[in-house]
C-alpha positions as CSV (number, residue, x, y, z in Angstrom):
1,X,-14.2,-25.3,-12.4
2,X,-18.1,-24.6,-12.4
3,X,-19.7,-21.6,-12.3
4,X,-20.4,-21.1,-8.9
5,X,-17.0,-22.0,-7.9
6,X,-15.4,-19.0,-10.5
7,X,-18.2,-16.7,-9.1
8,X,-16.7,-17.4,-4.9
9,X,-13.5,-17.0,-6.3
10,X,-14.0,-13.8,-8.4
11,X,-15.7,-12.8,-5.2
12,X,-12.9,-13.6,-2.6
13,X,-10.4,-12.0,-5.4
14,X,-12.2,-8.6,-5.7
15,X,-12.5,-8.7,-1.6
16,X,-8.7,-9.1,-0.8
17,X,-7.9,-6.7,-3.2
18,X,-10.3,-3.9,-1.7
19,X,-9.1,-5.5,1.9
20,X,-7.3,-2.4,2.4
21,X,-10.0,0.3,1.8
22,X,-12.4,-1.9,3.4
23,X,-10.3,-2.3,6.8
24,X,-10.4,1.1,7.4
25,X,-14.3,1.5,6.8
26,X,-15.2,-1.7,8.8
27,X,-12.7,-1.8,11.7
28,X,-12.7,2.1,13.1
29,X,-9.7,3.2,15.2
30,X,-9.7,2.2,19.2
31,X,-10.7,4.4,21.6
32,X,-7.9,6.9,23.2
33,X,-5.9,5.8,26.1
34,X,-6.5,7.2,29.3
35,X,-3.7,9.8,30.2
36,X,-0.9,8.1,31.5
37,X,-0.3,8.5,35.1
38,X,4.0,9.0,34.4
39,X,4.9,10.6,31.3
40,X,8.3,10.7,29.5
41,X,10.4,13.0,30.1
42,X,13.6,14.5,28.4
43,X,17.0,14.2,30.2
44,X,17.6,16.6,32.6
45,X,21.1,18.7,33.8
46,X,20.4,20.1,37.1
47,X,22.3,22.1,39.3
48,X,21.7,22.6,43.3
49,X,18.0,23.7,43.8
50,X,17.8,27.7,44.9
51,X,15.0,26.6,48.2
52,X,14.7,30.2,48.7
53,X,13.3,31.4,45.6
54,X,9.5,30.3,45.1
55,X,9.5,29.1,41.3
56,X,7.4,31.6,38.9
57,X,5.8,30.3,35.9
58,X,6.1,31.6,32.4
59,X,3.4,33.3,30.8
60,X,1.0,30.7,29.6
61,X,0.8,29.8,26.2
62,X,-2.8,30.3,24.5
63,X,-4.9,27.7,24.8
64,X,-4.0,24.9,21.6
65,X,-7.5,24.6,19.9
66,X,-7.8,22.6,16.8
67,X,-7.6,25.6,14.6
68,X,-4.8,27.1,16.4
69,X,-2.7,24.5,15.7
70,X,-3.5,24.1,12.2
71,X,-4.1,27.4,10.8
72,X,-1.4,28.7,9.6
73,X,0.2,31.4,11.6
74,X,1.1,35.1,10.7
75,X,4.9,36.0,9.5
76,X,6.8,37.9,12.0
77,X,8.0,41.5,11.1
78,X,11.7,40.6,10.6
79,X,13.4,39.9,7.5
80,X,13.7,35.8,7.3
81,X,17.1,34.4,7.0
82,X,17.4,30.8,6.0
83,X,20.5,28.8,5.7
84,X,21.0,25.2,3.9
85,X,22.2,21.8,5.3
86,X,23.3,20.0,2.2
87,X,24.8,16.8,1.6
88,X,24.8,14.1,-1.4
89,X,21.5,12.9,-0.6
90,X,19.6,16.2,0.5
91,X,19.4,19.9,0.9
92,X,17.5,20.7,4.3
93,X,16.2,24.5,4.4
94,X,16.2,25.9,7.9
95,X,14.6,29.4,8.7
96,X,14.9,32.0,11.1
97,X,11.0,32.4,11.3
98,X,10.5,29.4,14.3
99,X,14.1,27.7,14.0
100,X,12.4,25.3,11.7
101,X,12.7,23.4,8.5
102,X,11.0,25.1,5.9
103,X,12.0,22.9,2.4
104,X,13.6,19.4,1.9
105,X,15.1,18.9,-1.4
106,X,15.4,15.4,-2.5
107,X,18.7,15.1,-5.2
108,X,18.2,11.4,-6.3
109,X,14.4,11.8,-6.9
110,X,13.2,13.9,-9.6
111,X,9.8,16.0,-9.5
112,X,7.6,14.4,-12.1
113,X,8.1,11.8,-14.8
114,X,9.6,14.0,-17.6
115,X,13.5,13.0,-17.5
116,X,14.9,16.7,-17.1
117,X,12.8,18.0,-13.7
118,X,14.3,18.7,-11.0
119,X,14.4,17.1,-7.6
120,X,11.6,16.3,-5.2
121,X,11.2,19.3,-2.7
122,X,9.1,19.3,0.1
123,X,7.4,22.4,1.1
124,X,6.9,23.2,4.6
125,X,6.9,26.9,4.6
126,X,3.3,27.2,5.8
127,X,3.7,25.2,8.5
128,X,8.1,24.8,9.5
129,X,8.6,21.2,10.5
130,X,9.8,21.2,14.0
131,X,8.7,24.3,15.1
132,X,7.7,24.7,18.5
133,X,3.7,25.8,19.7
134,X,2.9,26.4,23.4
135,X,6.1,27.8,24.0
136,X,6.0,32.2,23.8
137,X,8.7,33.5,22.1
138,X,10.0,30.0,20.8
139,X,7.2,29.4,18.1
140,X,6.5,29.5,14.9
141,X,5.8,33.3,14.8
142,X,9.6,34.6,16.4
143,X,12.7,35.4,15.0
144,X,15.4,33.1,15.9
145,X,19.1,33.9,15.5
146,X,21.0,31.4,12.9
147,X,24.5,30.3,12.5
148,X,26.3,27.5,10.3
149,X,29.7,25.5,10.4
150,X,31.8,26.3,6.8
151,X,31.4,22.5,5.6
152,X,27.0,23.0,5.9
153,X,26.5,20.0,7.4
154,X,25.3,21.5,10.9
155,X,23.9,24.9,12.0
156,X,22.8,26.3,15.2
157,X,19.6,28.2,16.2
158,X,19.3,30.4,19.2
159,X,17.2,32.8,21.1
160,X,16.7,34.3,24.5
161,X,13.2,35.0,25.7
162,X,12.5,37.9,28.3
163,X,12.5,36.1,31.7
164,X,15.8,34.6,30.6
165,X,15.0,31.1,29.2
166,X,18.0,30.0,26.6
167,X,17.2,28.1,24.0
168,X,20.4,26.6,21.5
169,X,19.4,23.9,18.5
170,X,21.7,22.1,17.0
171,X,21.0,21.0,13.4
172,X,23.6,17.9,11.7
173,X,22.2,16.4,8.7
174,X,23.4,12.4,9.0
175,X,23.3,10.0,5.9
176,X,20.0,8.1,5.1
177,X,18.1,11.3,4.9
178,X,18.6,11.6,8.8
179,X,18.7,15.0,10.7
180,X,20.3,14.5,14.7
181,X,18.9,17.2,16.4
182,X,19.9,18.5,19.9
183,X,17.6,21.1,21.9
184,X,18.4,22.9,24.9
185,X,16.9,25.0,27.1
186,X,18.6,27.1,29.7
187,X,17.6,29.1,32.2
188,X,19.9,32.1,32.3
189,X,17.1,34.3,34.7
190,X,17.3,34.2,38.7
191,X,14.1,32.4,39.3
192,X,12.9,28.7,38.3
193,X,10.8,28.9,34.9
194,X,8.0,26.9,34.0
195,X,7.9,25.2,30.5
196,X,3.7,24.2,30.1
197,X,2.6,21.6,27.9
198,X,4.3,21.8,24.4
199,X,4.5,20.2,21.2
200,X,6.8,19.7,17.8
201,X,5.5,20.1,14.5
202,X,5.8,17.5,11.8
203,X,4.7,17.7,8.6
204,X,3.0,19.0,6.2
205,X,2.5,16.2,3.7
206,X,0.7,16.7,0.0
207,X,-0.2,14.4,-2.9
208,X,2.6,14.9,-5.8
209,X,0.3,14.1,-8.3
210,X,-0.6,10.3,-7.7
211,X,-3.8,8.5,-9.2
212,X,-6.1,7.1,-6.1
213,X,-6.2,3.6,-6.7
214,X,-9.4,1.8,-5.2
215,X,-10.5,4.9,-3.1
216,X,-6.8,4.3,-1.1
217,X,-5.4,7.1,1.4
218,X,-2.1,7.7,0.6
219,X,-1.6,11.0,3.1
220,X,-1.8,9.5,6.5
221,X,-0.4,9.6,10.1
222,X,1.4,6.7,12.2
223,X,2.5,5.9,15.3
224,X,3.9,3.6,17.7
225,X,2.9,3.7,21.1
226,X,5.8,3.6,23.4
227,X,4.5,0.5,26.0
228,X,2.0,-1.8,25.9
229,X,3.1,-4.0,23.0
230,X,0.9,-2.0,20.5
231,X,1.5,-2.3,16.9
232,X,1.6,0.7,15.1
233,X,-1.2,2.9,14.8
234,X,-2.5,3.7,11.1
235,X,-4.8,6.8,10.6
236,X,-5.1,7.3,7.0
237,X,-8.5,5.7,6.8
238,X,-9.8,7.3,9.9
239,X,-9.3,11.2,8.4
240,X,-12.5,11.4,6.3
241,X,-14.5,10.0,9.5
242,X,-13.0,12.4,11.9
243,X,-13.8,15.1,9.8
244,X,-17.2,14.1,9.0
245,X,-17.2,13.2,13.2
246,X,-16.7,17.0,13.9
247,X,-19.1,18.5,11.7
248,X,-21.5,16.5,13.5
249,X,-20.7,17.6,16.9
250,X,-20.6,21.4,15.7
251,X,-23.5,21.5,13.7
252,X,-21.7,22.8,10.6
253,X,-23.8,23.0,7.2
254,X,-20.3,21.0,5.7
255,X,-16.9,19.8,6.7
256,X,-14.8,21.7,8.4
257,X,-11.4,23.0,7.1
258,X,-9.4,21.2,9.3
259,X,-9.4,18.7,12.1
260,X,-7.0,18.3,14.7
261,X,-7.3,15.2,17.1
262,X,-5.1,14.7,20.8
263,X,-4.0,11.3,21.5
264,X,-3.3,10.9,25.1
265,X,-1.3,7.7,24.4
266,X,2.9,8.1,25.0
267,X,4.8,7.1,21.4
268,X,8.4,6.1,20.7
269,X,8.0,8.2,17.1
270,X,5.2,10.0,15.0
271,X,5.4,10.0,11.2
272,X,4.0,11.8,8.4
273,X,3.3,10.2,5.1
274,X,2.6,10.7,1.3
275,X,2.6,7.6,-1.1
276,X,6.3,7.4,-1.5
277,X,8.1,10.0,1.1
278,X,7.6,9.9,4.6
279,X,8.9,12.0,7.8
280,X,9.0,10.5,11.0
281,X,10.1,12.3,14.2
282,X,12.1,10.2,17.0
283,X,12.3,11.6,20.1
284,X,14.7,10.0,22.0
285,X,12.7,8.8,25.1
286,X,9.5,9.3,23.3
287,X,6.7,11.2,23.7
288,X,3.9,12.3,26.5
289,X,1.2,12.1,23.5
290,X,0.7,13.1,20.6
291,X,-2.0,15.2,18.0
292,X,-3.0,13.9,14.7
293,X,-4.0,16.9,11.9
294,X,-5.2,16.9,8.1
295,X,-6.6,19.8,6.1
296,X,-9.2,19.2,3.2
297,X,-9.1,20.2,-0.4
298,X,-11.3,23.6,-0.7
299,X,-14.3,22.8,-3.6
300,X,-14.7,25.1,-6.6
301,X,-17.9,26.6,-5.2
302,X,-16.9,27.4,-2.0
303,X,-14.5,29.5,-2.6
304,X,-16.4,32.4,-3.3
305,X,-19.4,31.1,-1.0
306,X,-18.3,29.2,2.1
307,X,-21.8,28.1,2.4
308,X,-20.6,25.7,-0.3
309,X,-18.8,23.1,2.0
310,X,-19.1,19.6,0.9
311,X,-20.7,16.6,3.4
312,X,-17.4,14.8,2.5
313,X,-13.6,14.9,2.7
314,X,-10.8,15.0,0.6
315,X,-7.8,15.4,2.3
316,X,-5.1,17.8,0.9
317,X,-2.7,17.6,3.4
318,X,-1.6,15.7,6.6
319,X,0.4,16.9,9.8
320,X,1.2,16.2,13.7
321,X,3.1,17.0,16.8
322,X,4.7,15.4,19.3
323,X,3.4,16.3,22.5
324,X,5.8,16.9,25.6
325,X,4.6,17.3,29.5
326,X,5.5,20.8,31.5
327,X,8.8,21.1,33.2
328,X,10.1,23.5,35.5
329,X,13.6,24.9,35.0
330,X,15.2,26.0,38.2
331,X,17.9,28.9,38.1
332,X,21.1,27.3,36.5
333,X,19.3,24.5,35.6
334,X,18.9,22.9,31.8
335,X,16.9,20.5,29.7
336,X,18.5,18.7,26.7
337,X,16.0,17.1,24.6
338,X,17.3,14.8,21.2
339,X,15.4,14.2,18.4
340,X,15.8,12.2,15.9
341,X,14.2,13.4,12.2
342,X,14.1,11.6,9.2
343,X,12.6,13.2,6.1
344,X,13.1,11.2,3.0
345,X,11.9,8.3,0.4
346,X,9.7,5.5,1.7
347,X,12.6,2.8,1.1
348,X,12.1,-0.1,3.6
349,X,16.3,-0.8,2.8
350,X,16.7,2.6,4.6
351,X,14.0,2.8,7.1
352,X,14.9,-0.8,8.1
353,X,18.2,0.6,9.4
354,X,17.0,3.2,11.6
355,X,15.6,1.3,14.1
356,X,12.5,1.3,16.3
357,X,10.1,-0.5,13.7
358,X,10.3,2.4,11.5
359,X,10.0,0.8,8.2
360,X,6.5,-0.3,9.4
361,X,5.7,3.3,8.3
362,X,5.3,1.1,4.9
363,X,2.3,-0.7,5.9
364,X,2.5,-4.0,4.9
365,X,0.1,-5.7,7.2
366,X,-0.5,-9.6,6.6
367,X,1.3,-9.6,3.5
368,X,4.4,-8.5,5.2
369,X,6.7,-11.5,4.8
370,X,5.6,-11.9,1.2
371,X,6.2,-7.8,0.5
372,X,9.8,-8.0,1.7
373,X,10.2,-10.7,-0.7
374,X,8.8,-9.7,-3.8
375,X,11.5,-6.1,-2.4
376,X,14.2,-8.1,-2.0
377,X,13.5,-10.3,-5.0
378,X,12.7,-7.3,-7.4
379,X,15.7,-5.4,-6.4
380,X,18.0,-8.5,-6.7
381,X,16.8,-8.8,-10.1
382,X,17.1,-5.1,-10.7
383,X,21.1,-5.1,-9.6
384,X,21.7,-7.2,-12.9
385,X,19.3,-6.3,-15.3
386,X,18.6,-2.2,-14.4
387,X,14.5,-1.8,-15.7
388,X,11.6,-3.0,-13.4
389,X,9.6,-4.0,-16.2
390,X,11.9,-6.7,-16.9
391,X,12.4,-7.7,-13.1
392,X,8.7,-8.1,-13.0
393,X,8.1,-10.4,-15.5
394,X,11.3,-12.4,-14.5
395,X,9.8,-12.5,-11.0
396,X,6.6,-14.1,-12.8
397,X,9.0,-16.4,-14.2
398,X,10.3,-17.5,-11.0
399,X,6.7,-17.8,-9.1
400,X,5.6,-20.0,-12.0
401,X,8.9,-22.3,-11.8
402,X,7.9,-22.3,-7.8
403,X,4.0,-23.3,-8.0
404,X,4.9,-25.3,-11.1
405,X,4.1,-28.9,-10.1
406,X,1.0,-27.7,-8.3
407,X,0.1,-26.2,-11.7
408,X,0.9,-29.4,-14.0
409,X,-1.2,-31.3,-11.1
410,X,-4.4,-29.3,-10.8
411,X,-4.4,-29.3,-15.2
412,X,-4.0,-33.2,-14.7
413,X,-7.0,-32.9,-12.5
414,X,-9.2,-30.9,-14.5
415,X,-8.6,-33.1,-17.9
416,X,-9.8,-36.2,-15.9
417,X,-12.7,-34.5,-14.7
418,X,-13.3,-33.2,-17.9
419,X,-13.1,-37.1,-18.8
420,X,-15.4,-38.1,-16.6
421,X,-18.0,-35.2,-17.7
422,X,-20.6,-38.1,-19.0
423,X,-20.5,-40.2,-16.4
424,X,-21.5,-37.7,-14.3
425,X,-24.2,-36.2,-16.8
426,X,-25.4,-39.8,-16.2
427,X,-25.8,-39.4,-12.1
428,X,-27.2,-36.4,-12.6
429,X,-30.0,-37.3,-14.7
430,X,-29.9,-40.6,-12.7
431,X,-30.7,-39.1,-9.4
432,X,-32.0,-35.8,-10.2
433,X,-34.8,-36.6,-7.4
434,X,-32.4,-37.3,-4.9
435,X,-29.7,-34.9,-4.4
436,X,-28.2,-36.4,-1.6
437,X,-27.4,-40.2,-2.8
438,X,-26.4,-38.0,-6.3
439,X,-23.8,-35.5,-4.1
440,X,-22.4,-39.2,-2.2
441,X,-22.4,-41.0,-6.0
442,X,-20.5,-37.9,-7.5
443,X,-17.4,-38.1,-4.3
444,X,-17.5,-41.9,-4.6
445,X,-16.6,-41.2,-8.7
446,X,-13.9,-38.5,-7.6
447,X,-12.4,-41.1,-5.1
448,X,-12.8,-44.6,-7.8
449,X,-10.9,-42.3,-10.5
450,X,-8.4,-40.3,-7.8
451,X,-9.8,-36.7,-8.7
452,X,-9.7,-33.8,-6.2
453,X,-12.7,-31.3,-7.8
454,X,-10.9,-28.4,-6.0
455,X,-7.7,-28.5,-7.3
456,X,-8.4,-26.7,-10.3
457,X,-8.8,-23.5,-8.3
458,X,-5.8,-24.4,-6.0
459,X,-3.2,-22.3,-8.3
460,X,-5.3,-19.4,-8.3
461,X,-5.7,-19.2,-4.5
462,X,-2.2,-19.5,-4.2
463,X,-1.3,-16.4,-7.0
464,X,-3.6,-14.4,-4.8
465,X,-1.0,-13.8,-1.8
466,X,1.6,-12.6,-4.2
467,X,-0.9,-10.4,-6.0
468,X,-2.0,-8.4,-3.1
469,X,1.3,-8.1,-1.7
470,X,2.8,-6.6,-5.3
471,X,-0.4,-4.5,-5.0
472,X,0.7,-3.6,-1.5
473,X,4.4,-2.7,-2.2
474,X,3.1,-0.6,-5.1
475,X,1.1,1.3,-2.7
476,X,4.1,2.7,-1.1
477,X,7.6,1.5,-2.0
478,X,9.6,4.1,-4.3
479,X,11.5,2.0,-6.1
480,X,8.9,1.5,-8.7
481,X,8.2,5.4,-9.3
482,X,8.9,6.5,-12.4
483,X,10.5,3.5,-13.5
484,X,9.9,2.7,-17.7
485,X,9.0,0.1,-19.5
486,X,8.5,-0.1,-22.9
487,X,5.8,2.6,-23.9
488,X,5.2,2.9,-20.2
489,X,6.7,5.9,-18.7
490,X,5.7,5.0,-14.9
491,X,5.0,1.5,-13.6
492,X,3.6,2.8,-10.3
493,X,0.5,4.5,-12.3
494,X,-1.6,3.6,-15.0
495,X,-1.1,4.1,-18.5
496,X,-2.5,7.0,-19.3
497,X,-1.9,7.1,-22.8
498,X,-3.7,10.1,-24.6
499,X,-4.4,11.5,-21.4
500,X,-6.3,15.2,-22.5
501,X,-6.6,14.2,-26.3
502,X,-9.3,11.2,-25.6
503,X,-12.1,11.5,-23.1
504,X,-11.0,8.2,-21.4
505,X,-7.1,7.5,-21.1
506,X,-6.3,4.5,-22.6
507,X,-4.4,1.7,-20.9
508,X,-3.4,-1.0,-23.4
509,X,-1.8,-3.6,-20.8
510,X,-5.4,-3.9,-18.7
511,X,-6.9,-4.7,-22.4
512,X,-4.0,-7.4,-23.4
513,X,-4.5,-8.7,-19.6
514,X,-8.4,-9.7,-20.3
515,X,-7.5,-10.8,-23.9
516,X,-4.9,-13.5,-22.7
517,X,-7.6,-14.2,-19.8
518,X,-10.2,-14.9,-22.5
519,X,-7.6,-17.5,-23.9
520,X,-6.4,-19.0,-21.1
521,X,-10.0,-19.9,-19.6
522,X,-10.6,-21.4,-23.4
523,X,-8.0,-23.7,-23.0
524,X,-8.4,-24.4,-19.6
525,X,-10.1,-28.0,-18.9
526,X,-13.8,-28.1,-17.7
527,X,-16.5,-30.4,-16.6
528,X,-19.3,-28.0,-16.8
529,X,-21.8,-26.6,-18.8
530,X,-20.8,-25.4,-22.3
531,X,-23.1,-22.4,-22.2
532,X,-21.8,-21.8,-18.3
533,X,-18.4,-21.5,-19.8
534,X,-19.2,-19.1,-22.6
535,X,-20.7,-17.0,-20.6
536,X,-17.6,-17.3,-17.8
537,X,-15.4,-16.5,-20.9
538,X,-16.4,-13.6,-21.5
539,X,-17.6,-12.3,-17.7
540,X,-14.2,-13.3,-15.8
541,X,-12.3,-11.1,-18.8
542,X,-14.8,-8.4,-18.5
543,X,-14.6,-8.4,-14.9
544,X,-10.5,-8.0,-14.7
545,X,-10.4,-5.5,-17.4
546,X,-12.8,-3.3,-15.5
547,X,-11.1,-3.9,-12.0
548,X,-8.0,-3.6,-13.4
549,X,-8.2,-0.9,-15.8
550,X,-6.7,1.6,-13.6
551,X,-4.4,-0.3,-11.6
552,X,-0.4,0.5,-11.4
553,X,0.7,-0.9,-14.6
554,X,3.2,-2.8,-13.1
555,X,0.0,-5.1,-11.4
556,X,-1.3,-5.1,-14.5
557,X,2.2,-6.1,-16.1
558,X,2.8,-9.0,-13.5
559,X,-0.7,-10.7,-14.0
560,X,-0.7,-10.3,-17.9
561,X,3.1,-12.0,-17.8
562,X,1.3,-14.6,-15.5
563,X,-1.6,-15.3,-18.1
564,X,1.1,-15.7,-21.1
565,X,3.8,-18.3,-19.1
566,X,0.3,-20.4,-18.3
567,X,-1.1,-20.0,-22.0
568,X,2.3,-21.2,-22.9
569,X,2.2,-24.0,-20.2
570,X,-0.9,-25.1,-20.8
571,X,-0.3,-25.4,-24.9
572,X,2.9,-27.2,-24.1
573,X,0.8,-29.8,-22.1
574,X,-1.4,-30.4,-24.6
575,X,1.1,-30.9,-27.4
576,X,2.6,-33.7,-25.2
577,X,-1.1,-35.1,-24.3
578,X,-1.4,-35.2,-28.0
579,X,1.8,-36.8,-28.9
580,X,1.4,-39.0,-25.9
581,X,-1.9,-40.3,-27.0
582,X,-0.3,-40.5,-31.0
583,X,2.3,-43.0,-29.4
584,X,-0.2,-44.9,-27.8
585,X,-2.3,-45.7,-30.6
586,X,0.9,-46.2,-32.7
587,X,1.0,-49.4,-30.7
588,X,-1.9,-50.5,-30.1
């Protein structure tokens, strides 16, 4: 391969590799939807209308600005009493303070690497997942009265407001980390009751601790819009812009603390996302709209002088709510609203089975069909021989025995044109004056001797799909958290070896990776310039160490097992090109 043909392809490489940070700079999200002119609404119980008795409307609600919704609120007076939903899979905290969830514990994930923490638990105690805002005396900030069955699998919450609105959830915690929820609201009073504009809260979501990979947004918000044939909506990219979006239009000296966006566009579910645990809230009938939310991490300086906002974002945490249009309740009368919650790992097994394109919460994009492979594959391999590590390079295995004729074809190829390297120094100083008749002699040599110039990049281009889609999965599937492999404690991260003792952690796979690179491009055929090659030996190696150095290490595992099968290939070739050519002088 010649030099400028490595250089497009390092090029095209490093672009599909930053495809997803670049997607989200280059392509910003589409303008809102004009409000719909019908908007879901819940299932309704009604009993004969009272004519007589003009309806009167609740109280309204404060007006929901953006830091109304996000700040967190003040803790009411009352003792809190908090009672557990607990099953094999998960332990689901529910709290008096809003009827809401205020902790998840996770039992089959632990905390952090080290063997002995305990489980994931998500904290939502300063802002209770599916509390209720817009709603007085059924938010956050009241006291709700709670009351479980004796096996803790479901519990109740209750409370009657002043004009007489009843309002009963029912809490069952399903398998699949799945919580069916039932609301309803009665009205016990004598005249109709007005329920304004609403909303469910959902989230929030943190970083556990992850590296960011490539400038990647692991906290994010999805959603699918409920008609229209939409795909779902991604906003993890979009955070940082909105942010810096609203310090424009309020002529702040810095970001603000929090941003909180209202998307007039009717969803079938909302979800809430870190890199490898998601919740997603299903309301059965969807949604009227729906608001997007994400706080920033608070800089050193600003702390003590709030003066000291940054120009630019980092988000700390992500949240949302599922909007809901006003209803009036007549006397008698009752709404029964279902949603459906789940609150768990980012498995696509799991989130495949709950319907509603759910598992697209994964983000797979174009590398979809080859993601659910390289899953299913992995995790095949994984049910007989229990360590990732191993399952990855036996998956390398398998995609070399798959793109092994191309392989043995395109090093046929590049021997002959390394053969026919000074015939064509011979054109070239032939028609060095006439780079046209020299380009048609050079094909018609290619075409007298059957040699396709191209092929020698053809296996690379095809190793590039399943790269990007491994780097994909790592992004978000669980399975790979955690997971050892020889001196490598987590596959989804870098190394970090000596992490705290050297300035720089050290990564020894990234360094083997360019080492076996170095080799393989040695004895790789070439018709081109000597010097062009010793300088692509050592600036293709150079390159991959430095874009790889702090890649997942299971990346960095599956291309380094890819460099050794095609060292090994390649020397197996030329033993038999040797012995091939022995036999053949043998009789002549």
């Amino acid at each position: 391969m010649k030099k400028q043909d490595l250089i497009i392809v390092a090029i095209l490489f490093a672009m599909l590799l930053a495809w997803p940070y670049l997607a989200g700079k280059f392509f910003p999200p589409a303008p809102a939807k004009p409000e719909p002119a019908a908007l879901a609404t819940p299932s309704i119980i009604t009993n004969p209308p009272m004519e007589s008795i003009k309806p009167s409307v609740v109280e309204p609600a404060p007006q929901l600005t953006a830091d109304s919704v996000v700040e967190p609120v003040a803790a009411p007076d009352q003792p809190e009493q908090r009672l557990l939903l607990t099953n094999a899979e998960a332990a689901v905290t529910v709290s008096s303070w809003g009827g809401g969830v205020t902790a998840v514990k996770l039992n089959n994930y632990r905390q952090s690497v080290d063997r002995h923490s305990g489980p994931v638990v998500l904290d939502f105690s300063d802002f209770p997942s599916l509390t209720y805002a817009g709603l007085p005396e059924l938010s956050s900030k009241d006291v709700f009265d709670l009351a479980s069955d004796s096996a803790g699998t479901s519990l109740q919450v209750s409370k009657t407001t002043g004009p007489g609105l009843r309002f009963t959830r029912t809490f069952i915690l399903d398998q699949d980390y799945q919580l069916k929820i039932q609301d309803v609201f009665l009205n016990e009073g004598r005249e109709p009751i007005t329920l304004r504009d609403h909303e469910i809260q959902v989230g929030p979501m943190r970083m556990t601790g992850e590296t960011r990979t490539m400038g990647l947004d692991y906290l994010g918000v999805d959603a699918l819009p409920s008609a229209g044939g939409e795909g779902v909506i991604y906003w993890a990219g979009k955070l940082v812009k909105l942010f810096k979006s609203d310090m424009k239009d309020r002529g702040l000296a810095g970001v603000p603390k929090y941003i909180s966006q209202k998307e007039n566009t009717p969803v079938d579910w909302v979800a809430v996302k870190s890199k490898f645990f998601v919740e997603i809230l299903a309301p059965e009938g969807g949604t009227a709209a729906y608001r997007v939310r994400a706080e920033r991490a608070l800089t050193p300086g600003e702390r003590q002088d709030a003066s000291q906002a940054p120009k630019s974002a980092e988000i700390a945490s992500v949240s949302a709510t599922a909007l809901f249009s006003e209803i009036t309740l007549a006397p008698g009368e009752s709404l029964t609203r279902s949603l459906n919650y789940y609150v768990g790992p980012k498995k696509y097994s799991i989130l495949k089975r709950l319907g509603l394109h759910q598992e697209e919460v994964m983000d797979f994009g174009w590398w979809k069909p080859v993601c659910k492979f390289l899953l299913v594959v992995l995790n095949i391999i994984y049910d007989y021989v229990p360590n990732y590590g191993i399952a990855i390079i036996l998956l390398t295995i398998l995609i070399r025995i798959i793109f092994w004729p191309l392989t043995h074809k395109s090093t046929e190829s590049m021997k002959k044109m390394q053969e026919l390297q000074p015939l064509m120094t011979e054109l070239r100083a032939k028609y060095k004056d006439n780079p046209k008749k020299m380009q048609e002699e050079t094909m018609g040599l290619y075409k007298k001797h059957k040699v396709n110039p191209v092929s020698g990049c053809l296996p690379m281009l095809i190793q590039i799909p399943v790269f990007v889609a491994l780097f994909v999965v790592l992004r978000s599937a669980i399975e790979l958290r955690f997971a050892n492999f020889l001196w490598i404690s987590d596959l989804s991260e870098p190394e970090n070896l000596l992490a705290g003792i050297l300035p720089y952690p050290l990564n020894i796979l990234p360094i083997f990776m360019a080492v076996t690179m170095a080799w393989q491009q040695k004895l790789t055929p070439t018709s081109g310039d000597p010097n062009q090659q010793k300088m692509m030996l050592i600036f293709m190696p150079v390159m991959m160490l430095v874009m790889f150095y702090k890649m997942p290490s299971a990346l960095v595992l599956y291309w380094s097992a890819n460099q050794v099968i095609m060292i090994a290939q390649m020397l197996i070739q030329k033993e038999r090109m040797a012995l091939k050519k022995m036999r053949n002088e043998h009789h002549s």
